[in-house]
Backbone and ligand atoms as CSV (ligand in chain L), in Angstrom:
chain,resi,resn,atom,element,x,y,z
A,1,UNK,N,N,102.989,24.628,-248.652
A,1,UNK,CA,C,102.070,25.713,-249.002
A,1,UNK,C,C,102.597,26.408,-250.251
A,2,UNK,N,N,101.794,26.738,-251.307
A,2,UNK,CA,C,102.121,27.101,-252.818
A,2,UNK,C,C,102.538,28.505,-252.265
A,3,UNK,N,N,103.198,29.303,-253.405
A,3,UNK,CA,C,103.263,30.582,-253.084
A,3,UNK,C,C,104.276,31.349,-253.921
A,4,UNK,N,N,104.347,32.434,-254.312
A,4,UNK,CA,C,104.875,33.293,-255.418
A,4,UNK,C,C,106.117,34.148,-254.597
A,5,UNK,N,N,107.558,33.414,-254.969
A,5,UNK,CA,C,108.237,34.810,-254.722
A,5,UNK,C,C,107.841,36.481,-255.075
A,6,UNK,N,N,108.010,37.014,-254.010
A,6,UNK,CA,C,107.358,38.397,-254.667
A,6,UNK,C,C,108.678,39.292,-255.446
A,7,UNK,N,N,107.980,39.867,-256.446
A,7,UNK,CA,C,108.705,40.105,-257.744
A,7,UNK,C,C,108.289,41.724,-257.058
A,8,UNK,N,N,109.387,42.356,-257.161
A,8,UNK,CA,C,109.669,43.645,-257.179
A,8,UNK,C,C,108.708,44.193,-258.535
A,9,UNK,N,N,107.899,45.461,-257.810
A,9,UNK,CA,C,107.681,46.513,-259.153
A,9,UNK,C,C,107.567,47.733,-258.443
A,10,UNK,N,N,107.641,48.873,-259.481
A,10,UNK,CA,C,107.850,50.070,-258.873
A,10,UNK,C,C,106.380,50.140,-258.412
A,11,UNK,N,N,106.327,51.043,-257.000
A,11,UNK,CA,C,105.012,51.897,-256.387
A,11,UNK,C,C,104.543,52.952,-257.194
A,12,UNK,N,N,104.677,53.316,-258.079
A,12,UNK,CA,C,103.896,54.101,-259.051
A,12,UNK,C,C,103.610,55.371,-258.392
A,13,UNK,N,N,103.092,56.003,-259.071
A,13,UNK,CA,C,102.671,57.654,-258.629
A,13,UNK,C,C,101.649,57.790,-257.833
A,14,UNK,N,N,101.159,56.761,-257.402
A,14,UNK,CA,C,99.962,57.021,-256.307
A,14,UNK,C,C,99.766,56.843,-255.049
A,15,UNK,N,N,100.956,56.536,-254.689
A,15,UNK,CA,C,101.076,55.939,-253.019
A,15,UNK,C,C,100.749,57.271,-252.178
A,16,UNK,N,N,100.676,56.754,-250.906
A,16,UNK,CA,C,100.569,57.994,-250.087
A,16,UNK,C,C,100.766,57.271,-248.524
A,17,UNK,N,N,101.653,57.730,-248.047
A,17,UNK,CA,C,102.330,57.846,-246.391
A,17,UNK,C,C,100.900,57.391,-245.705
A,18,UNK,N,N,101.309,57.045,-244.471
A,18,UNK,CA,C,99.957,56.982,-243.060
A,18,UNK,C,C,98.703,56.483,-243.686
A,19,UNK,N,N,98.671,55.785,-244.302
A,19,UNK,CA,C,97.403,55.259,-244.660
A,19,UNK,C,C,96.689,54.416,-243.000
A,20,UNK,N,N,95.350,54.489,-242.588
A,20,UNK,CA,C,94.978,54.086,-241.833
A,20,UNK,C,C,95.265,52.255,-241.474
A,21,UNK,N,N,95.394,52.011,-240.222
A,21,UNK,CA,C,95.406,50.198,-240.240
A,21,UNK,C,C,93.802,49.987,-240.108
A,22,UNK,N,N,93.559,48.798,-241.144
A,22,UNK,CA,C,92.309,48.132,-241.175
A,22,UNK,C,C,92.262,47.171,-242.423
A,23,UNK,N,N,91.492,46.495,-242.026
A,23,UNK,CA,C,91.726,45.499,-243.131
A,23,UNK,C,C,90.743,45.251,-243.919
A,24,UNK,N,N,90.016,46.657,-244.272
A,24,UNK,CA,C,88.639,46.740,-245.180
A,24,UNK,C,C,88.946,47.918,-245.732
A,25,UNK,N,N,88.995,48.609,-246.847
A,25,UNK,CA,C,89.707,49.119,-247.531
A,25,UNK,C,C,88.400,50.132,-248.257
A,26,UNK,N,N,87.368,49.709,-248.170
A,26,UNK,CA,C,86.217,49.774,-249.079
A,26,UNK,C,C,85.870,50.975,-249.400
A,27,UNK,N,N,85.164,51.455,-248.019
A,27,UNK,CA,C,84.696,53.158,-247.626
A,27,UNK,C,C,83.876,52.997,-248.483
A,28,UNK,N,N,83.380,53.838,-249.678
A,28,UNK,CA,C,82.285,53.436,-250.535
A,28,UNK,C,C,82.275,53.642,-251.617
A,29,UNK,N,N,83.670,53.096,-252.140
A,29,UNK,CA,C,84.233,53.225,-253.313
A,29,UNK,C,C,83.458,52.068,-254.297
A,30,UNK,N,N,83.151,53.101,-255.738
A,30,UNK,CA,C,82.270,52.292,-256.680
A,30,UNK,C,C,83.474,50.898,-257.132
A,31,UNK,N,N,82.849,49.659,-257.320
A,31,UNK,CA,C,83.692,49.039,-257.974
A,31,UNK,C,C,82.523,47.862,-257.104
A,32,UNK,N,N,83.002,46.168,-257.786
A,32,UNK,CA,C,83.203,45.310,-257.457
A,32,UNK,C,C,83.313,44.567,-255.783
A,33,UNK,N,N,83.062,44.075,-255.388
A,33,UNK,CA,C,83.584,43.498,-254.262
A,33,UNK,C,C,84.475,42.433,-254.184
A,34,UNK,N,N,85.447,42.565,-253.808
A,34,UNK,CA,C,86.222,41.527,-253.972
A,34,UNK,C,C,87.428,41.437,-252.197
A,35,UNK,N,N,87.084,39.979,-251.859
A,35,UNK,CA,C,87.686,39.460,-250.808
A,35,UNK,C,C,88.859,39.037,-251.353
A,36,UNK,N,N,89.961,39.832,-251.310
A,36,UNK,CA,C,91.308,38.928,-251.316
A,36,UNK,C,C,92.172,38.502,-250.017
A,37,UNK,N,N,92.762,37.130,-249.957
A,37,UNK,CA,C,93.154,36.523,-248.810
A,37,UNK,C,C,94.437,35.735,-249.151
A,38,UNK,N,N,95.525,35.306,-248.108
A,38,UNK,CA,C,96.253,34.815,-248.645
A,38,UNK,C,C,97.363,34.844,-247.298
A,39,UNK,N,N,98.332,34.575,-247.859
A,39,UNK,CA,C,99.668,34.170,-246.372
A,39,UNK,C,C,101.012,34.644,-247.184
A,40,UNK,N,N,101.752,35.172,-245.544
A,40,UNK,CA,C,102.694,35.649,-245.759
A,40,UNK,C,C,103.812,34.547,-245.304
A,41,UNK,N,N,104.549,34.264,-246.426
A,41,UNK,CA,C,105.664,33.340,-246.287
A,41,UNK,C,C,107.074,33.973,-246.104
A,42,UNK,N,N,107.877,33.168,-245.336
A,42,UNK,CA,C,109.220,33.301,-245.380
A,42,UNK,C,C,109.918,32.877,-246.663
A,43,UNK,N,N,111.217,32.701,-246.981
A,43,UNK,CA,C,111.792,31.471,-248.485
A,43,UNK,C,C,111.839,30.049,-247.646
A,44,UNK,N,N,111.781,30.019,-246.391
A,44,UNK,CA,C,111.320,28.338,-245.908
A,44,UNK,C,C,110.046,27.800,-246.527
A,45,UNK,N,N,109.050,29.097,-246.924
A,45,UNK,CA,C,107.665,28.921,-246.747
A,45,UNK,C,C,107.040,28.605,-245.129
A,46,UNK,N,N,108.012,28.998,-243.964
A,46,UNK,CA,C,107.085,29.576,-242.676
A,46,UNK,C,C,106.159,30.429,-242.891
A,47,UNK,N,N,105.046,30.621,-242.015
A,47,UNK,CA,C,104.181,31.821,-242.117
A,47,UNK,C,C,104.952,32.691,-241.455
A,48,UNK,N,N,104.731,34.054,-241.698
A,48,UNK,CA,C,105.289,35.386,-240.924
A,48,UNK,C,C,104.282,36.543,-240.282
A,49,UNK,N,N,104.293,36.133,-239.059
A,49,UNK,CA,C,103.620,36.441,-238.203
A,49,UNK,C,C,103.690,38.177,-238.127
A,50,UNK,N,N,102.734,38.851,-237.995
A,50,UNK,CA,C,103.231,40.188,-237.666
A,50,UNK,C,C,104.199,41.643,-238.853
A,51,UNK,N,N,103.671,40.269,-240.190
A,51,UNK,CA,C,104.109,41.149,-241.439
A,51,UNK,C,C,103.275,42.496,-241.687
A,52,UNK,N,N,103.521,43.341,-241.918
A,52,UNK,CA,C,102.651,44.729,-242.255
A,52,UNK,C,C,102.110,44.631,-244.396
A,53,UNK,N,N,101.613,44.799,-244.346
A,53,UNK,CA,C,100.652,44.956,-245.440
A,53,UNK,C,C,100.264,46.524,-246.029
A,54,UNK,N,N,100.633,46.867,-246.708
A,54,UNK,CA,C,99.898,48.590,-247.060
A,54,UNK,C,C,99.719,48.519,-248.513
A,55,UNK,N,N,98.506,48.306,-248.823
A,55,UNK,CA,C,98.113,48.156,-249.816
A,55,UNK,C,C,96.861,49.680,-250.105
A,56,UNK,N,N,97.011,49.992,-252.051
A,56,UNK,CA,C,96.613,50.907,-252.181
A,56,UNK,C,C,95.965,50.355,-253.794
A,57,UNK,N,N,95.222,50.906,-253.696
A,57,UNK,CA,C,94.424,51.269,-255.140
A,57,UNK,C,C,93.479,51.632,-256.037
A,58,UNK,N,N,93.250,51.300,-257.068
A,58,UNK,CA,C,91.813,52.137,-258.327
A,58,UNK,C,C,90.746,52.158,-257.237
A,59,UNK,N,N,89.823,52.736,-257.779
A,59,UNK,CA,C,88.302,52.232,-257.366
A,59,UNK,C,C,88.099,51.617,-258.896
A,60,UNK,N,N,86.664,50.733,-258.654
A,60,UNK,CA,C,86.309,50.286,-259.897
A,60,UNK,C,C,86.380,50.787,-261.200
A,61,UNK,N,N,86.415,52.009,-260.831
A,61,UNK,CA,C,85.892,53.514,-262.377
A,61,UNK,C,C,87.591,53.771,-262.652
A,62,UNK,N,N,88.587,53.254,-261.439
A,62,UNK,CA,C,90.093,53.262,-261.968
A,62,UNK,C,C,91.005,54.489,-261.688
A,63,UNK,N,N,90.414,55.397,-260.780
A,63,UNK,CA,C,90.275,56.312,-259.841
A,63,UNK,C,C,91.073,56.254,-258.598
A,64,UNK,N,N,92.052,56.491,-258.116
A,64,UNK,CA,C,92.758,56.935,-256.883
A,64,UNK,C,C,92.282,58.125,-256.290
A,65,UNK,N,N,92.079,57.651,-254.835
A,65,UNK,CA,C,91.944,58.678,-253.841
A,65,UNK,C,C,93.318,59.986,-253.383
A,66,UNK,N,N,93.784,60.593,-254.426
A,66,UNK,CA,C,94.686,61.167,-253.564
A,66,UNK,C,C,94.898,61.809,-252.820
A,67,UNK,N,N,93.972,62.419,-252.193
A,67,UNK,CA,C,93.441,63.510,-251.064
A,67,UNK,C,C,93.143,63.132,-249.568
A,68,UNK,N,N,92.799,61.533,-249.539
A,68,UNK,CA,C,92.518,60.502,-248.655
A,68,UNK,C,C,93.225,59.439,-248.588
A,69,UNK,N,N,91.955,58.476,-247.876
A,69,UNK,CA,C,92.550,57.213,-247.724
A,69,UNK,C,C,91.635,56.290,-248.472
A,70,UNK,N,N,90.449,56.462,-248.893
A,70,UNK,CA,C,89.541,55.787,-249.533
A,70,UNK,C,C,90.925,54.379,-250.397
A,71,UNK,N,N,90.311,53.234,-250.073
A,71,UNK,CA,C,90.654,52.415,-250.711
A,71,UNK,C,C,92.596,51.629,-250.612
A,72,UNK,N,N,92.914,52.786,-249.339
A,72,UNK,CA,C,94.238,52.628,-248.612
A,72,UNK,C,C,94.191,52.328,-247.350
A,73,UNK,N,N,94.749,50.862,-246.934
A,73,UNK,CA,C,95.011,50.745,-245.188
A,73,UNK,C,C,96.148,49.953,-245.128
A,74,UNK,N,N,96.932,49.592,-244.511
A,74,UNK,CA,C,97.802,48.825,-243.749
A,74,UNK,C,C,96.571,47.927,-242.660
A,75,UNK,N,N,97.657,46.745,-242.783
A,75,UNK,CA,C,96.856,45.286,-242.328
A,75,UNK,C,C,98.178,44.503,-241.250
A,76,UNK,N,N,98.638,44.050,-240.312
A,76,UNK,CA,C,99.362,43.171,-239.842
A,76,UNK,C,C,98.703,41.365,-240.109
A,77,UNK,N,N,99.478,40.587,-240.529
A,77,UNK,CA,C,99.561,39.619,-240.644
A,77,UNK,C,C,99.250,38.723,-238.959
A,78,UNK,N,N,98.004,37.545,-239.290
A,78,UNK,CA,C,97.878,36.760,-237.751
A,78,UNK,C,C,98.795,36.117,-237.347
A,79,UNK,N,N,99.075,35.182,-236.401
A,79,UNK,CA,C,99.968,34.255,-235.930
A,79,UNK,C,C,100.069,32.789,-236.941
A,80,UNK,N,N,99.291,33.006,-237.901
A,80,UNK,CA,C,99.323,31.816,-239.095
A,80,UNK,C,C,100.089,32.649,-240.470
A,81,UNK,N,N,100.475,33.955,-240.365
A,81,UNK,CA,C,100.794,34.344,-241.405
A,81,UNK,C,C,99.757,35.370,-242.237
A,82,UNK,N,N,98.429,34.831,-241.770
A,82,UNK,CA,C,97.635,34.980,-242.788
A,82,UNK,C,C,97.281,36.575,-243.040
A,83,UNK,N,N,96.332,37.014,-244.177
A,83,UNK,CA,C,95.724,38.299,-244.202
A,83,UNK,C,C,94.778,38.528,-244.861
A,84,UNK,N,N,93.862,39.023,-245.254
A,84,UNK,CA,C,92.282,39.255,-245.649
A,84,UNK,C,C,91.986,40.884,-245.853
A,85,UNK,N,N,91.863,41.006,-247.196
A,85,UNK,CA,C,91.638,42.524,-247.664
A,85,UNK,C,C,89.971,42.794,-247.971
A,86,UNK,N,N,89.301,43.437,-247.658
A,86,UNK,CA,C,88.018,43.158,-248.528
A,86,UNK,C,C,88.301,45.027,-249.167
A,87,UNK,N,N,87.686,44.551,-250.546
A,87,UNK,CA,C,88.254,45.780,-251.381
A,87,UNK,C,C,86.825,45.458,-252.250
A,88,UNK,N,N,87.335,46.856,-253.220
A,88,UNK,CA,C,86.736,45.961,-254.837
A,88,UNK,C,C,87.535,45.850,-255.924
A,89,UNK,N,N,86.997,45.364,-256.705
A,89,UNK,CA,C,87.915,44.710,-258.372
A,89,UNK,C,C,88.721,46.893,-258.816
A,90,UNK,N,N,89.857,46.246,-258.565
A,90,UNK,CA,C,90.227,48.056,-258.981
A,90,UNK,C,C,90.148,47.830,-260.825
A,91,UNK,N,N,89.649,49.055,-261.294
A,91,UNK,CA,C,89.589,49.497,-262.521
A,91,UNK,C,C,90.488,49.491,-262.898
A,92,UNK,N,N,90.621,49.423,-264.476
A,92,UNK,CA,C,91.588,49.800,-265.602
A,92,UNK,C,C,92.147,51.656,-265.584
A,93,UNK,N,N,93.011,52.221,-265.820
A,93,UNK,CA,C,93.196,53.488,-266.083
A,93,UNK,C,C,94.397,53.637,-267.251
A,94,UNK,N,N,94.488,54.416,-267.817
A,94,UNK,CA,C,95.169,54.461,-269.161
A,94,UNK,C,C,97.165,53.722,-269.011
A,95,UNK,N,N,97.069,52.975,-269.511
A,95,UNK,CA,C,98.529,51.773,-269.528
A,95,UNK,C,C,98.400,51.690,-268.883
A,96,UNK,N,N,97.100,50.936,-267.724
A,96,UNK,CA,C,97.326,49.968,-266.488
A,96,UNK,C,C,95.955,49.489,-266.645
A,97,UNK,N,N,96.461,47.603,-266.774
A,97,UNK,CA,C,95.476,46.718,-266.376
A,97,UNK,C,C,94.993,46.682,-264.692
A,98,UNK,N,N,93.935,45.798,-264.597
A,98,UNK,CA,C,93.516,45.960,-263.173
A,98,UNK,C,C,94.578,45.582,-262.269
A,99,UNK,N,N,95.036,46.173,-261.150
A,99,UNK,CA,C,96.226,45.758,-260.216
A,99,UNK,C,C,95.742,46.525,-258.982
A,100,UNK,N,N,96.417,45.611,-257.945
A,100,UNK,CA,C,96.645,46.278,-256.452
A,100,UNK,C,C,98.032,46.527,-255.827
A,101,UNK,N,N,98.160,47.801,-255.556
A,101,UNK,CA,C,99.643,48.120,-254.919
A,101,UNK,C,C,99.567,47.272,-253.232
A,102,UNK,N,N,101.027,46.677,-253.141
A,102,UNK,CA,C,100.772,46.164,-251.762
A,102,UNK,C,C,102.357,47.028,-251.420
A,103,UNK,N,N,102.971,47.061,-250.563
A,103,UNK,CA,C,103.941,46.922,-249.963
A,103,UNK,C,C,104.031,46.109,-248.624
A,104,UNK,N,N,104.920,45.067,-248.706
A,104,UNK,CA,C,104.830,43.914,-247.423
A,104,UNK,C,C,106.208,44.199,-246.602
A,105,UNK,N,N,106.105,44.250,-245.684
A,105,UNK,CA,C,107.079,44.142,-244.387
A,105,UNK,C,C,106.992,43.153,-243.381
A,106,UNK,N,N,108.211,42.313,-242.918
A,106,UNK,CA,C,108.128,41.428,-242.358
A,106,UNK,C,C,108.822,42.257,-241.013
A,107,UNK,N,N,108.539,41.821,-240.023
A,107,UNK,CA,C,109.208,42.554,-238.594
A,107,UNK,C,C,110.548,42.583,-239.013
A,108,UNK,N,N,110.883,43.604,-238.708
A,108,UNK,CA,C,112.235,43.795,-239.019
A,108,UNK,C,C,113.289,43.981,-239.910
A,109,UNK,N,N,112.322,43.674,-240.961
A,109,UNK,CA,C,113.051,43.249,-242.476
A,109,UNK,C,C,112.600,44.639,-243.151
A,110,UNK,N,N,113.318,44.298,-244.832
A,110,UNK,CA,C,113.036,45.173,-245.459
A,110,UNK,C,C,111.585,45.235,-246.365
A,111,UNK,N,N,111.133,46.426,-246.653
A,111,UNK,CA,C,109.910,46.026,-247.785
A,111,UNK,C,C,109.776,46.038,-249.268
A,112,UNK,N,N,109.020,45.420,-249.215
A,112,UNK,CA,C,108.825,44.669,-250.824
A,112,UNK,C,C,107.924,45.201,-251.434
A,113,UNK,N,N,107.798,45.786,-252.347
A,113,UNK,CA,C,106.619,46.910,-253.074
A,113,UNK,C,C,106.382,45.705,-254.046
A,114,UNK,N,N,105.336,45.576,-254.792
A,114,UNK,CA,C,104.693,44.705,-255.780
A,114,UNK,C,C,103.251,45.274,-256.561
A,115,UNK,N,N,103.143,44.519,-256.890
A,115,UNK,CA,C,101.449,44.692,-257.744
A,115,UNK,C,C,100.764,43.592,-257.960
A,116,UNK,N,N,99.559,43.023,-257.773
A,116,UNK,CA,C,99.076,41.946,-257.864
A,116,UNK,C,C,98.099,41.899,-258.869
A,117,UNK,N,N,97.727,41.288,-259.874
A,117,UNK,CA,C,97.021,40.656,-260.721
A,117,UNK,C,C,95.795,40.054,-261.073
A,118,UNK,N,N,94.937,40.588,-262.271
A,118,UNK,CA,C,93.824,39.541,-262.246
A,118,UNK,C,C,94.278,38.631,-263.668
A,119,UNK,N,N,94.340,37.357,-263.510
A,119,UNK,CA,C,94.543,36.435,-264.557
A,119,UNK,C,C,93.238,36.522,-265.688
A,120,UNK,N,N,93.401,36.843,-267.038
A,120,UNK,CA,C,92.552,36.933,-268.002
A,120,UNK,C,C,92.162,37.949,-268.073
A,121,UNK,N,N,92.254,38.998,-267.337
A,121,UNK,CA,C,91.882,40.570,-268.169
A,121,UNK,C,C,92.682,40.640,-269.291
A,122,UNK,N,N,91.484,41.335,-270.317
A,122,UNK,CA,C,91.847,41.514,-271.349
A,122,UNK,C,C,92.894,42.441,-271.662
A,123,UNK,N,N,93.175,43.585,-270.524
A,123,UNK,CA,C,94.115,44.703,-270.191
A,123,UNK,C,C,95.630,44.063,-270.266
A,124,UNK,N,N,95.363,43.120,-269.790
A,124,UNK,CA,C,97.330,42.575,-269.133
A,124,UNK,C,C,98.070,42.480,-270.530
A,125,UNK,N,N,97.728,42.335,-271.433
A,125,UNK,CA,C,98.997,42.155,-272.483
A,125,UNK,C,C,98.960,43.766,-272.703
A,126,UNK,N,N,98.166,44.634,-272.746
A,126,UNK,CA,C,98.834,45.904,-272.941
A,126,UNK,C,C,99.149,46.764,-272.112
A,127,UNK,N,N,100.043,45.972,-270.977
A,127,UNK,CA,C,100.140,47.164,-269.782
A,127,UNK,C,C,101.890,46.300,-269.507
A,128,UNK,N,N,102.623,47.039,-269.522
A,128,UNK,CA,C,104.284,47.088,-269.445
A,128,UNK,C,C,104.515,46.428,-268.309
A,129,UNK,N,N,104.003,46.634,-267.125
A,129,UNK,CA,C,104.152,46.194,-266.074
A,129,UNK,C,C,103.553,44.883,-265.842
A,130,UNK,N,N,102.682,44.637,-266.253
A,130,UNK,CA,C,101.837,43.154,-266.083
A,130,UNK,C,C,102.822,41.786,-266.251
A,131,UNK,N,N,102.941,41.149,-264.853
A,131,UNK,CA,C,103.453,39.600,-265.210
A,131,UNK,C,C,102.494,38.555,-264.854
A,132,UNK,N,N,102.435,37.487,-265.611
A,132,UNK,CA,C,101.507,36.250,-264.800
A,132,UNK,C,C,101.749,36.429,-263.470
A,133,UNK,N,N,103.337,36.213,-262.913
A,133,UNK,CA,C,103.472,35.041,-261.740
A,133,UNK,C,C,102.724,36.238,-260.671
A,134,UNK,N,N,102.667,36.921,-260.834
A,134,UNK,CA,C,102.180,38.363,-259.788
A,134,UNK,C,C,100.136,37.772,-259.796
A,135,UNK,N,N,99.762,37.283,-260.946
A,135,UNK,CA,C,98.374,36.654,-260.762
A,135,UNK,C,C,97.946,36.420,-259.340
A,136,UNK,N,N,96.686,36.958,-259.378
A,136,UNK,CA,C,95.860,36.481,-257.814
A,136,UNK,C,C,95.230,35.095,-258.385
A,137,UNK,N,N,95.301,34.406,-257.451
A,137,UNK,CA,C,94.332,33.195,-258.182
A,137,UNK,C,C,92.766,33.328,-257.672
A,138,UNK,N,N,91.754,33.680,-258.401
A,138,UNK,CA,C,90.301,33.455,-258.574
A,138,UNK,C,C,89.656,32.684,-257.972
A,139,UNK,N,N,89.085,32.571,-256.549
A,139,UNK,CA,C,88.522,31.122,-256.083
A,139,UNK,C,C,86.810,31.457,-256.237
A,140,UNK,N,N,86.682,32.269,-256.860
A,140,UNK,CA,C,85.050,32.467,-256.876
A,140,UNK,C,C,84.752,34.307,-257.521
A,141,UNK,N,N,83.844,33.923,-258.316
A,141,UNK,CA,C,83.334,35.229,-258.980
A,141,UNK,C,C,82.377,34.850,-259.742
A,142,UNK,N,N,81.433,35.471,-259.311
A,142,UNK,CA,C,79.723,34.870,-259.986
A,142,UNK,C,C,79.052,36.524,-260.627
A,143,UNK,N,N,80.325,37.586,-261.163
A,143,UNK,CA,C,80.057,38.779,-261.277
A,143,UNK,C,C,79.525,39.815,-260.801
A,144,UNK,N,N,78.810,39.315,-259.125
A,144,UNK,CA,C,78.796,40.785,-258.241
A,144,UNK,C,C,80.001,40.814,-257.012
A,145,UNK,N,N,80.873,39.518,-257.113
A,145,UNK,CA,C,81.472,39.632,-256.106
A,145,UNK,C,C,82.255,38.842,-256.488
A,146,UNK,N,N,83.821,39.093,-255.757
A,146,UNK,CA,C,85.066,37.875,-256.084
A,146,UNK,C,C,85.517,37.908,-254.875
A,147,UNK,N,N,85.975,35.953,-254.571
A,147,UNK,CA,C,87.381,36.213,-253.930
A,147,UNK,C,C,88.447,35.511,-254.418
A,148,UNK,N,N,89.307,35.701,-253.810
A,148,UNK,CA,C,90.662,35.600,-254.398
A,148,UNK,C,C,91.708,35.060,-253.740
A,149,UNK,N,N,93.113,34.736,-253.749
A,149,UNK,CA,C,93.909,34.248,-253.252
A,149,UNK,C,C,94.915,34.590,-253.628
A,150,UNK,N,N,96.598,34.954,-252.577
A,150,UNK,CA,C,97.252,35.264,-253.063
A,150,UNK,C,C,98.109,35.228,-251.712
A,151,UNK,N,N,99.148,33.856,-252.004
A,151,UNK,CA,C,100.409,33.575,-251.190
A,151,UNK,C,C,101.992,34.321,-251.534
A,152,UNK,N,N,101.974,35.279,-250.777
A,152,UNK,CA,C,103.594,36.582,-250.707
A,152,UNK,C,C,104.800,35.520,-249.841
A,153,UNK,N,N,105.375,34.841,-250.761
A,153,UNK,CA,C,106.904,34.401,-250.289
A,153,UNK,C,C,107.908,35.072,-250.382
A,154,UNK,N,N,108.670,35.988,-249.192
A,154,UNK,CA,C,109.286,36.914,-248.988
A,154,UNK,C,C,110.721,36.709,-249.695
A,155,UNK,N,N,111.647,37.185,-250.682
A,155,UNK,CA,C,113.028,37.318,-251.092
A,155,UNK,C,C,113.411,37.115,-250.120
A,156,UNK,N,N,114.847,36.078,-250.347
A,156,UNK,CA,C,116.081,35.823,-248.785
A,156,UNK,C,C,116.276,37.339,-248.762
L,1,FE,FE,FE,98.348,51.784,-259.879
């Protein structure tokens, strides 16, 4: 199974504690629709069952909720590893291309803060933080809706 060591980046100024568990993120935040999906690996590349997920970010217009949870939940990983966000395409906001904050936890282990990627925004070469290998890969976008893919292989 393919999959991206996850590359450390800082959580940025927008996080926020207790975000609700659910694995629809949406509420009725303007933006895009976009299904992102993908598996949580060990460095064997096992799946990791029971990994926590807390992912946060833009609305389309590039906008954080900081008062709420709009567009913030924590997700546990199935017995295949797997996980499924339905969100939308987060916006650009000034020195940041489009990205999603995740932080991943494996039972027991420590967590891994990151940022994930859209490959070919025109944003990514002028945003400091932007790397390819962090890219979601694109499995469909016909411009009212995307999904996406994106395999988290956990650091020994
Ligand atoms: Fe951000």
């Amino acid at each position: 199974m393919p999959g991206v060591t996850l590359i450390e980046q800082n959580q940025g100024p927008y996080y926020t504690l207790g975000a609700p568990e659910r694995a629809d993120i949406t509420d009725a935040a303007p933006g895009t629709p976009l299904l992102l999906t993908g598996y949580v690996l060990d460095d064997q590349c096992n799946p990791v069952a029971g990994a926590t997920l807390d992912f946060w970010q833009a609305d389309g217009n590039g906008s954080y909720d900081n008062n709420g949870y709009v567009l913030r939940g924590i997700q546990t990983t199935d017995e295949n590893g797997a996980y499924a966000l339905t969100t939308v395409i987060p916006g650009q906001y000034p020195g940041r291309t489009e990205h999603v904050h995740v932080k991943v936890t494996a039972p027991g282990g420590p967590t891994y803060t990151t940022q994930l990627y859209f490959p070919e925004s025109t944003a990514n070469g002028g945003d400091r933080f932007y790397v390819p290998e962090l890219d979601v890969t694109i499995t469909s976008y016909d411009g009212s809706k995307m999904t996406a893919h994106f395999d988290m292989v956990l650091p020994v």
